[in-house]
Backbone as JSON, one array per atom type, in Angstrom:
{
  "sequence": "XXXXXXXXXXXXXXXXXXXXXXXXXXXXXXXXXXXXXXXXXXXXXXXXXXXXXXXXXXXXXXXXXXXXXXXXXXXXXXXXXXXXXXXXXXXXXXXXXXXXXXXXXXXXXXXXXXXXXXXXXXXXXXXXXXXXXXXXXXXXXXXXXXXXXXXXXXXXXXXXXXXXXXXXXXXXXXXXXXXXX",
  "N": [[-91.94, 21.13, 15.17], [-92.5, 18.62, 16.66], [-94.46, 17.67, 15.09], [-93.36, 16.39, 13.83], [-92.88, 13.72, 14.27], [-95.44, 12.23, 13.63], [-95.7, 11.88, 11.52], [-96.43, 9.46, 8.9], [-93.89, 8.61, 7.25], [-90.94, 9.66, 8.09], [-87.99, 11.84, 6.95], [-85.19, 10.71, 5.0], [-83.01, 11.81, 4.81], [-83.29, 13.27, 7.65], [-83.38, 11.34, 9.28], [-81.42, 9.76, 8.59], [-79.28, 12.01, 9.97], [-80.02, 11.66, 12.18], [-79.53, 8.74, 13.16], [-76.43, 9.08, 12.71], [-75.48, 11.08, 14.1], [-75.69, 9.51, 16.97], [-74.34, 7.42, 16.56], [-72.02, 8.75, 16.64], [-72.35, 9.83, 19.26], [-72.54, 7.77, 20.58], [-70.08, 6.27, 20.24], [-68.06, 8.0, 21.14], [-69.1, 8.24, 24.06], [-68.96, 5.55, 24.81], [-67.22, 4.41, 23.94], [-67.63, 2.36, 22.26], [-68.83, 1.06, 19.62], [-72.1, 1.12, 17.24], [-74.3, -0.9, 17.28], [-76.55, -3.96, 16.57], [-76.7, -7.11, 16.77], [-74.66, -7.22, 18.82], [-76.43, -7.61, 21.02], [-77.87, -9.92, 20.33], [-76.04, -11.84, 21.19], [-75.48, -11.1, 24.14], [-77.89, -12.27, 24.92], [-78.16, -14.78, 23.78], [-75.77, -15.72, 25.68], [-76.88, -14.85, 28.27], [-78.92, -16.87, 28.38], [-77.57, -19.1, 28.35], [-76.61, -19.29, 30.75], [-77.84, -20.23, 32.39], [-78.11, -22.52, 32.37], [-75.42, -24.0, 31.66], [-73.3, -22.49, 33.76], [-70.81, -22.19, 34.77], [-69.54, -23.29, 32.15], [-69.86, -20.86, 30.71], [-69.0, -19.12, 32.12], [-66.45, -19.55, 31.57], [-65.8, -19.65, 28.93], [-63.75, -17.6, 26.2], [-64.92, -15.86, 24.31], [-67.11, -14.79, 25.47], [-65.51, -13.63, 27.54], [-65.46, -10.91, 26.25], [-67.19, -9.75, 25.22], [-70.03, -9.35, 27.53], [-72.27, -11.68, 29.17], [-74.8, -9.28, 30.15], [-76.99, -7.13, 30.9], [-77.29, -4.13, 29.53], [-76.39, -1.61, 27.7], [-76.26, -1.74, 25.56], [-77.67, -4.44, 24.85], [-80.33, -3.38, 25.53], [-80.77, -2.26, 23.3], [-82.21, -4.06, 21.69], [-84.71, -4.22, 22.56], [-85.36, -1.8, 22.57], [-85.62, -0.66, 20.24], [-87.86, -2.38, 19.3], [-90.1, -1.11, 20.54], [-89.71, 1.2, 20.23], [-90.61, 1.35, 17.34], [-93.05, 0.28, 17.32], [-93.93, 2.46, 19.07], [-93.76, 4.34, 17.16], [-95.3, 3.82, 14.74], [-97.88, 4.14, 16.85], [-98.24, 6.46, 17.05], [-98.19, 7.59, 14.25], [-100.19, 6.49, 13.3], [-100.12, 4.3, 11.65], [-100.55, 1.82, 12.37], [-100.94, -1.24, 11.81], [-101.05, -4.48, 12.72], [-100.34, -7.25, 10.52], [-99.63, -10.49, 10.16], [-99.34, -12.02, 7.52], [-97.65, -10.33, 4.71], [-99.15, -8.61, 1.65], [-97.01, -8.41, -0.03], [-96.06, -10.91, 0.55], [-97.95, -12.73, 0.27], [-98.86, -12.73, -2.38], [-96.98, -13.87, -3.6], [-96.68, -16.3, -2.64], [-98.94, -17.21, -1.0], [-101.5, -17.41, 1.42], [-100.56, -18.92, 3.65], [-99.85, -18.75, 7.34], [-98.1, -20.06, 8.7], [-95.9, -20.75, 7.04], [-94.78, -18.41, 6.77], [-93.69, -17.61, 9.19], [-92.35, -19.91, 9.52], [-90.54, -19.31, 7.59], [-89.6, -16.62, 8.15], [-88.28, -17.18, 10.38], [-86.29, -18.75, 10.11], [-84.96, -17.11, 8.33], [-84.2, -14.98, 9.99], [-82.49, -16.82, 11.91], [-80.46, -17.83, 10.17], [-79.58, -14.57, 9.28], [-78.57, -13.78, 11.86], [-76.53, -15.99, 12.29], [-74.81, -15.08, 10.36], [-74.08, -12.35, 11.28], [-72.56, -12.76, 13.41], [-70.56, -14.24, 12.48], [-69.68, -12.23, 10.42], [-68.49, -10.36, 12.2], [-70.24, -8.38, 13.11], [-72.97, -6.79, 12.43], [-75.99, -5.34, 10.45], [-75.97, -2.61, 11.04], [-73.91, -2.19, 13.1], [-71.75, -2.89, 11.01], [-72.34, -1.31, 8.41], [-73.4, 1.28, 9.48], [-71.92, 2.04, 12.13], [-68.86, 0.93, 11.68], [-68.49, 1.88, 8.56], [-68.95, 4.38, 9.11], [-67.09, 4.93, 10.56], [-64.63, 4.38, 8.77], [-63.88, 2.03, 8.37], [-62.39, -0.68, 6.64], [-62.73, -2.89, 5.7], [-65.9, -3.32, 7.08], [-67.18, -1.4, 4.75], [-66.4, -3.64, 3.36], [-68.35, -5.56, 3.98], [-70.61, -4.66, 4.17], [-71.14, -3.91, 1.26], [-71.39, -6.71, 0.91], [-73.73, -7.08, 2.34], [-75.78, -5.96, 0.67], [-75.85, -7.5, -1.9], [-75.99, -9.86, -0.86], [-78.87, -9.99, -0.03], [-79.9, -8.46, -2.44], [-79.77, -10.73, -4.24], [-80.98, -12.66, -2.83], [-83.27, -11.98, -2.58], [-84.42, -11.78, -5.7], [-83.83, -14.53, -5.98], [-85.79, -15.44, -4.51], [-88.5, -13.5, -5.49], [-88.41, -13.07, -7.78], [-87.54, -11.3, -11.24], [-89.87, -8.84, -12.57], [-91.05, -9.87, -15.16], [-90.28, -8.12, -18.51], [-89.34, -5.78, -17.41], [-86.27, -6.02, -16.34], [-83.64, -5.25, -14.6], [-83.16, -3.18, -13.73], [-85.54, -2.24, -13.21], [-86.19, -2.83, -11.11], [-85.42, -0.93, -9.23]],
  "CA": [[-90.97, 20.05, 15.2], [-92.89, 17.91, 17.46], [-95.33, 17.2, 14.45], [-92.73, 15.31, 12.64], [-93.26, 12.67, 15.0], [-96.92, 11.85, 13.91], [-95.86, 11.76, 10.14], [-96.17, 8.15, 8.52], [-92.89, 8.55, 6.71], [-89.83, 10.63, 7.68], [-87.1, 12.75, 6.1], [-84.46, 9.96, 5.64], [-81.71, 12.61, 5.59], [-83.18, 13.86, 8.7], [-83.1, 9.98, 10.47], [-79.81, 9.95, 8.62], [-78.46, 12.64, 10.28], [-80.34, 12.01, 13.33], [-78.65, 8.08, 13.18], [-75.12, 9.79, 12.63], [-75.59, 11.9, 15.51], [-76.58, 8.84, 17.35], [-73.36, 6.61, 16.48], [-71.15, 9.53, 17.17], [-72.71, 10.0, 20.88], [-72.06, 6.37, 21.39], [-69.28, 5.59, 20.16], [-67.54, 8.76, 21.92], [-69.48, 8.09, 25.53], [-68.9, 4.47, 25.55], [-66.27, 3.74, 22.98], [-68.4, 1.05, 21.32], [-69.73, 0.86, 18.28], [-73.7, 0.81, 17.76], [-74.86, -2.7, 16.63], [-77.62, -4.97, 17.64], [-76.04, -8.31, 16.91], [-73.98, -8.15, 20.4], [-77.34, -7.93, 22.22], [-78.35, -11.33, 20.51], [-75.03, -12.76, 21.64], [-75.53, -11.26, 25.19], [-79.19, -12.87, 25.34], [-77.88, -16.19, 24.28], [-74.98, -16.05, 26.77], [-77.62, -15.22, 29.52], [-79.62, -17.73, 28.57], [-76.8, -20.76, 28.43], [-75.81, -19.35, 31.65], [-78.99, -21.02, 32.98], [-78.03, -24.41, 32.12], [-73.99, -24.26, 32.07], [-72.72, -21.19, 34.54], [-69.08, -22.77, 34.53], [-68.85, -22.81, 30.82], [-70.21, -19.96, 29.98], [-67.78, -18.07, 32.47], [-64.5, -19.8, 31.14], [-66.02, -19.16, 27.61], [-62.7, -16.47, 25.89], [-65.78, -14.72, 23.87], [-68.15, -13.98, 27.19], [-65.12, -12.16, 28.58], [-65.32, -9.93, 25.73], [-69.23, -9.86, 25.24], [-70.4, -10.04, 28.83], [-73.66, -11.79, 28.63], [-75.21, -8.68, 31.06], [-78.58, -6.18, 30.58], [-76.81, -3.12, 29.47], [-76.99, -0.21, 26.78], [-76.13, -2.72, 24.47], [-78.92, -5.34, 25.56], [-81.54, -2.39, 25.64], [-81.43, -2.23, 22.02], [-83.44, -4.64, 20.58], [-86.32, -3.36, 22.95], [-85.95, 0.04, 22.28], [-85.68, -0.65, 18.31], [-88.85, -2.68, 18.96], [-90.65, -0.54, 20.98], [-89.8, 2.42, 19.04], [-90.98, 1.0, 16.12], [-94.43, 0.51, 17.55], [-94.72, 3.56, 19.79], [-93.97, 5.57, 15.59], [-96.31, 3.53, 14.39], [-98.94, 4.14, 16.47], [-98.42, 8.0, 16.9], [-98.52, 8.25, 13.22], [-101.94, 6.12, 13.12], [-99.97, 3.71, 10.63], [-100.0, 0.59, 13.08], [-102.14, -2.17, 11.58], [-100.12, -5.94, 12.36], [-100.11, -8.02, 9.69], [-99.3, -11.41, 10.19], [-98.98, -12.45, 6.34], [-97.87, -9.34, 4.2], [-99.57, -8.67, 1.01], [-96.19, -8.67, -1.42], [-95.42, -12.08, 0.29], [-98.86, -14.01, 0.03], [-99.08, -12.63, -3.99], [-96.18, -15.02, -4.41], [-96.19, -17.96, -1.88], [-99.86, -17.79, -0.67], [-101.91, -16.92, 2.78], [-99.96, -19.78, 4.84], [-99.25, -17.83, 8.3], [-97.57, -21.03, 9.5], [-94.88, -21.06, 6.39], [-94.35, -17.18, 6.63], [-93.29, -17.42, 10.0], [-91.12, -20.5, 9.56], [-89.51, -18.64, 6.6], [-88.94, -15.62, 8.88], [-87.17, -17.66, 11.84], [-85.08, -19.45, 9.6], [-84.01, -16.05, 7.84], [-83.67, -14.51, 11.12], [-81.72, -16.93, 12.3], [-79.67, -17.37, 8.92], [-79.3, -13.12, 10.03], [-77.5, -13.63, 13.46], [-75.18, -16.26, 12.33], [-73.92, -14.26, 9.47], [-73.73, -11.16, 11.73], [-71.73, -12.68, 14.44], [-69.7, -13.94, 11.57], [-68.9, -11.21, 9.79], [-68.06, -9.68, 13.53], [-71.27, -7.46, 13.16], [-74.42, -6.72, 11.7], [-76.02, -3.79, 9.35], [-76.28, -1.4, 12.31], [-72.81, -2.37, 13.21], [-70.79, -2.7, 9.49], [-73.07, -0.44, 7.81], [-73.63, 2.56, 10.05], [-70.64, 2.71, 12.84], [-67.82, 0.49, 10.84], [-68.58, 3.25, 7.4], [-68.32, 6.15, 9.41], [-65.17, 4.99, 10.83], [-63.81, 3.91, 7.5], [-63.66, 0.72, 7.84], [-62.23, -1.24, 5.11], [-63.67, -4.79, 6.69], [-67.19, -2.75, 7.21], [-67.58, -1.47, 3.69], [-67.15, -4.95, 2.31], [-69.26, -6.23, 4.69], [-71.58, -3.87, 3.83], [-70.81, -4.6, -0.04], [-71.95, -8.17, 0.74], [-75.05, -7.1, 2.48], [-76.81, -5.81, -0.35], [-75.14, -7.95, -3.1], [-76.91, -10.93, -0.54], [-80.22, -9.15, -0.21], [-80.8, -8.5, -4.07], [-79.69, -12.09, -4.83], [-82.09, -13.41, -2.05], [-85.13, -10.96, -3.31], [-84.23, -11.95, -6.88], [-84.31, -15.67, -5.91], [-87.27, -15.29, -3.97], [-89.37, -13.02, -6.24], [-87.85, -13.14, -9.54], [-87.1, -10.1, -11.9], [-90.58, -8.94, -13.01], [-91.07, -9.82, -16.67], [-90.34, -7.15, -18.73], [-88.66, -4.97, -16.5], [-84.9, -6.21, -16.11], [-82.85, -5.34, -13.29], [-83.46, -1.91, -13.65], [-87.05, -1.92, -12.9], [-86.51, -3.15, -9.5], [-84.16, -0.13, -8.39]],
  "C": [[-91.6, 18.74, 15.68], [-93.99, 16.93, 16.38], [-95.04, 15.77, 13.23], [-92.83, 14.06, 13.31], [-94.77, 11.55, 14.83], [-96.78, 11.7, 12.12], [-95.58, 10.57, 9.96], [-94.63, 8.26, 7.79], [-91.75, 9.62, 7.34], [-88.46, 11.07, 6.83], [-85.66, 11.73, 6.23], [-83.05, 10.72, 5.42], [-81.77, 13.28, 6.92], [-83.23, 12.62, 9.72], [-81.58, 9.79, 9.89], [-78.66, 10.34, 9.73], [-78.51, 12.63, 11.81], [-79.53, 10.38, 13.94], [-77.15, 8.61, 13.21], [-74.67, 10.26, 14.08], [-75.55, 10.68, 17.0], [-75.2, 7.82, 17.73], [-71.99, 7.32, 17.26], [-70.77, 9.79, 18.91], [-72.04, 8.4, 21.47], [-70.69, 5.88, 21.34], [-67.79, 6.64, 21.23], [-67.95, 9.02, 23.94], [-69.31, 7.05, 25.9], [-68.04, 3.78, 25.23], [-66.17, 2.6, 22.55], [-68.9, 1.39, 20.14], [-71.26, 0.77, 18.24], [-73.78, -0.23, 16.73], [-76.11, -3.24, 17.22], [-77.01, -6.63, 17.89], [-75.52, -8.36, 18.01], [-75.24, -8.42, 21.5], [-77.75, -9.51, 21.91], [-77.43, -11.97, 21.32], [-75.24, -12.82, 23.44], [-76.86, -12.11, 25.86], [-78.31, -14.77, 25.34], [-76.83, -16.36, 25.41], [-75.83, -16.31, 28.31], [-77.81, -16.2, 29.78], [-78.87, -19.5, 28.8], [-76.38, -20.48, 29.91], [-76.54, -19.55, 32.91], [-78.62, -22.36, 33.32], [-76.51, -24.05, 32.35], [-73.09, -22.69, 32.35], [-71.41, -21.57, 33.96], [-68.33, -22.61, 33.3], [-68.93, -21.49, 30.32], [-68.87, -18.85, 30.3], [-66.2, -17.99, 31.95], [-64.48, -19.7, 29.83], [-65.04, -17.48, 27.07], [-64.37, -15.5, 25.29], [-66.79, -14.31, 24.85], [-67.24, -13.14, 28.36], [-65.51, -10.71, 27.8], [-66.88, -9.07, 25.5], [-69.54, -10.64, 26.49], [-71.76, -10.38, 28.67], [-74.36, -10.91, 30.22], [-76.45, -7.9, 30.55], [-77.61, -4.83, 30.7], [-76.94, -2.28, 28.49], [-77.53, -0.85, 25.5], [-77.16, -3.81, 24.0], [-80.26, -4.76, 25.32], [-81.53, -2.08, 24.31], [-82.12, -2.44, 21.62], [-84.56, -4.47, 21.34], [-86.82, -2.27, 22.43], [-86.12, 0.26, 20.95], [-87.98, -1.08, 18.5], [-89.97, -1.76, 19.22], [-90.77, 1.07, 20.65], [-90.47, 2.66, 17.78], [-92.73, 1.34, 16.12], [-94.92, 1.63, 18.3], [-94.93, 4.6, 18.16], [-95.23, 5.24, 14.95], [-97.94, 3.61, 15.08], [-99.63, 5.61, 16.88], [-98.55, 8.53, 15.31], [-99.71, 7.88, 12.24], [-101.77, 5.13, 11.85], [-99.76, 1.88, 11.2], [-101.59, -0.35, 13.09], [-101.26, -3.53, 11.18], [-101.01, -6.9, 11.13], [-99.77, -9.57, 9.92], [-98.75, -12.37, 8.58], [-99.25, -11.46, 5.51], [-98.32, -9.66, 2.92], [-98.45, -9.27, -0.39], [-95.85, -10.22, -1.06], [-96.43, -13.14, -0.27], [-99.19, -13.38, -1.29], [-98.19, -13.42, -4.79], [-96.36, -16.51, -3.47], [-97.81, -18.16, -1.11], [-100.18, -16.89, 0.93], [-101.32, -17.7, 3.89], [-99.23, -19.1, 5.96], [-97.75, -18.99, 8.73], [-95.61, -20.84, 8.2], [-94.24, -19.52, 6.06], [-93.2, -17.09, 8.15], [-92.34, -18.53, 9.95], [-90.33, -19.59, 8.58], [-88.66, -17.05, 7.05], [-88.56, -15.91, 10.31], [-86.29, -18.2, 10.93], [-84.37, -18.05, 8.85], [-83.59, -15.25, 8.87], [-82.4, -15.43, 11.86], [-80.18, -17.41, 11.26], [-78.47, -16.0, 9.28], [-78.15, -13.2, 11.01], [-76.42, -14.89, 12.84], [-74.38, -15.51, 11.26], [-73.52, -13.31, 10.04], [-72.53, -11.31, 12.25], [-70.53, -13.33, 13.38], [-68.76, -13.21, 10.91], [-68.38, -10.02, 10.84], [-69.11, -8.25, 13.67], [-72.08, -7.25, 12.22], [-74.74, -5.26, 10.75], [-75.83, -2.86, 9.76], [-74.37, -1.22, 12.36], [-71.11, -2.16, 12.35], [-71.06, -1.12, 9.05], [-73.15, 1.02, 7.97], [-71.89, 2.45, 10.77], [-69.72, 1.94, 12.14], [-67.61, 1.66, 9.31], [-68.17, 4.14, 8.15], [-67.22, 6.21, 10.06], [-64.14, 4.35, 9.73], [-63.2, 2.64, 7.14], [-63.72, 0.05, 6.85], [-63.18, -2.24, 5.2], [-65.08, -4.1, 6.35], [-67.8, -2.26, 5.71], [-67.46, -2.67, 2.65], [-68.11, -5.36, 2.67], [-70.95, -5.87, 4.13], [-71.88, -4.02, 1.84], [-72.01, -5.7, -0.07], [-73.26, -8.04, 1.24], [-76.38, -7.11, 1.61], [-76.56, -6.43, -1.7], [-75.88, -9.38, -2.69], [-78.23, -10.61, -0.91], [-80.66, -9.34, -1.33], [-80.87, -9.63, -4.43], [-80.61, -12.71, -4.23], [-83.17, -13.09, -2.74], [-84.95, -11.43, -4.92], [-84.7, -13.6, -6.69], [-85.65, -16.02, -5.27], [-88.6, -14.73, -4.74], [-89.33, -12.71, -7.81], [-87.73, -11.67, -9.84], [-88.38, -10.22, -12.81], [-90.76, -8.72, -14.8], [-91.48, -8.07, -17.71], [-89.66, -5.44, -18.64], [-87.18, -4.94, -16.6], [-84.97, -5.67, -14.69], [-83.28, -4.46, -12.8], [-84.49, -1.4, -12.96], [-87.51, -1.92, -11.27], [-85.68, -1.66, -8.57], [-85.03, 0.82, -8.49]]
}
């Protein structure tokens, strides 16, 4: 069992099932939802609550989203840090700074990869907190509770996505739509 841990790829009905498992625990031990989007919100709250304490506290959405270091908060570490402890138990952890499919269309420019991935990141978080949650959030715990809201949401995720990747990399000649799926 222990070996599946060291494999470059896993069984995505067995992270499926092992996500599932995952949403279920949480949402029944803490009666939240699993998302990442509220940790951005609680970071920026921290962080305004540097510069304006007063507002932040009389702010209606910081009663509801406390900007605090909590399960919720410990996400986007443990995503990150998960990411790289898989990667470098399965001997597949070699950073990149400018990936190969992007500089075959737009070039080796590190400087215009990384603006183009803060501005889509932050693009990301306002649509999340928008749509009152993110992929983690709609996608995973909103679906498995049947959310109507959550499966559009989720709808629109990948209906954005292809249209972005389509506008971004075109539909390779020859191919159609098809080719990309």
């Amino acid at each position: 069992m222990f070996e599946l841990l060291f494999e470059p790829r896993w069984s995505p009905y067995l992270a499926g099932a092992g996500i599932g498992l995952l949403v279920c625990l949480t949402l029944l031990l803490s009666d939240r939802p699993l998302g990442a989007s509220t940790a951005f919100a609680k970071t920026g709250g921290m962080l305004a609550r540097v510069i304006a304490r007063e507002r932040i506290e009389s702010m209606d959405y910081y009663e509801r989203v406390t900007p605090t270091v909590d399960w919720q908060f410990l996400i986007l570490p443990g995503v990150i840090l998960g990411g790289l402890i898989a990667a470098i138990l399965s001997g597949t952890f070699a950073p990149e700074f400018v990936p190969p499919f992007w500089s075959a269309r737009f070039g080796e420019n590190g400087i215009l990869r990384f603006v183009a991935a803060l501005a889509g990141g932050i693009l990301l978080g306002f649509g999340a907190r928008w749509a009152g949650g993110c992929t983690s959030g709609h996608g995973i715990s909103g679906n498995l509770q049947l959310s109507l809201a959550s499966m559009l949401a989720s709808a629109g995720f990948f209906i954005g996505g292809i249209l972005v990747a389509l506008a971004l990399f075109g539909i390779p000649v020859g191919r159609g739509i098809w080719g990309l799926i």
